[in-house]
N, C-alpha and C positions, 0 to 999 in steps of 0.2 A: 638554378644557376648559382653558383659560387661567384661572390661577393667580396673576397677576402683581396687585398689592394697589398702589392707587392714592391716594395720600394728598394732605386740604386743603391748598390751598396754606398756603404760612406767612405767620402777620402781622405785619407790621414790630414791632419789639421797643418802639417810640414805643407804639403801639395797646396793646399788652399793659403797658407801664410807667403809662399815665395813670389807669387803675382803681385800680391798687395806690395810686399818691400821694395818689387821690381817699382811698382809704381812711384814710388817714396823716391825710388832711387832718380827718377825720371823728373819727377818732378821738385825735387833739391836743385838737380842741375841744370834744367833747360833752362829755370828761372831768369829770370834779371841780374841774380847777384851776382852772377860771372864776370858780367860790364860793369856791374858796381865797385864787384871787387878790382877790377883794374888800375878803375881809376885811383879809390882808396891808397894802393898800391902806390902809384905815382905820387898822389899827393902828402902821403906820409912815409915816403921812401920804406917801405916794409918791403924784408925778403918775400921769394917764393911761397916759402912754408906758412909766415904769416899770412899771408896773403890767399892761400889756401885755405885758411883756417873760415873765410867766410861763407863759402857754398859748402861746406862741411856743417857747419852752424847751423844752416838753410835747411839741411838736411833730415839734421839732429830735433829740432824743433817743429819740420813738418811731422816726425816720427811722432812726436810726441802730443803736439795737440790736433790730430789728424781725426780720433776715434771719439775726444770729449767734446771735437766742435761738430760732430754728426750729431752725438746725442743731446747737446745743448739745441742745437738746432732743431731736431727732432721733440724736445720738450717745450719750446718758446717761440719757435716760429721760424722761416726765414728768412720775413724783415725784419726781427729784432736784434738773429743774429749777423744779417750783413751792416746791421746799425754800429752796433760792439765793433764790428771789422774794420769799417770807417773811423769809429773812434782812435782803437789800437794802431790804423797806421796814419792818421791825424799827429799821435804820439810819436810815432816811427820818425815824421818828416819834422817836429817843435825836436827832437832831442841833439839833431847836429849842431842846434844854433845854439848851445851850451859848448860847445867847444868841437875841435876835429882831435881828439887823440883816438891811439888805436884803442880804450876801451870805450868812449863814446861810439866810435863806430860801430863794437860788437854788438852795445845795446840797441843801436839803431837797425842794424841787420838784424837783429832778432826780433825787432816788434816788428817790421815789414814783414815777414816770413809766419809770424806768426798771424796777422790780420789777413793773409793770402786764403788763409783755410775755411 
């Protein structure tokens, strides 16, 4: 008997990269910040575009610590790191009561979005 194990070709790293973005892309925006951002909106009269600018945020920083909170996780555990999580958006919800200006907020939408992951 021949023995010899013959494996699927491979699929260009494009193919395998556009699902994960999809995902990113899904979950930036289905989030909470949408409502968050509304209100933001309201209460500090900011245009459209500003106002846009927070599920964009959302987005931007699930991109980005998306792959270092797998391998943290993956190195330390997953109660340590949903500990860190709680910390981060602990931090998220202490940062409005320093003031409501529009960069208060962006900090504040950043560490929520970032303790999501």
């Amino acid at each position: 008997m021949n023995n010899t194990t013959t494996s699927a070709p491979k699929s260009s790293s494009l193919a395998q990269l556009i699902p994960v973005m999809l995902c990113f892309f899904v979950m930036g925006f289905v989030d909470l910040v949408g409502v968050g951002s509304n209100f933001v909106q309201k209460d500090l009269n900011l245009s459209d575009s500003q106002a846009n600018l927070f599920p964009s945020l959302v987005f931007f920083w699930f991109l980005i610590f998306s792959v270092p909170t797998g391998l943290l996780m993956n190195r330390i555990g997953r109660k340590k790191t949903v500990i860190i999580s709680m910390v981060v958006t602990l931090a998220s919800l202490i940062v409005p009561i320093f003031g409501s200006s529009y960069g208060v907020m962006l900090v504040a939408f950043s560490f929520s979005e970032s303790a999501t992951l």
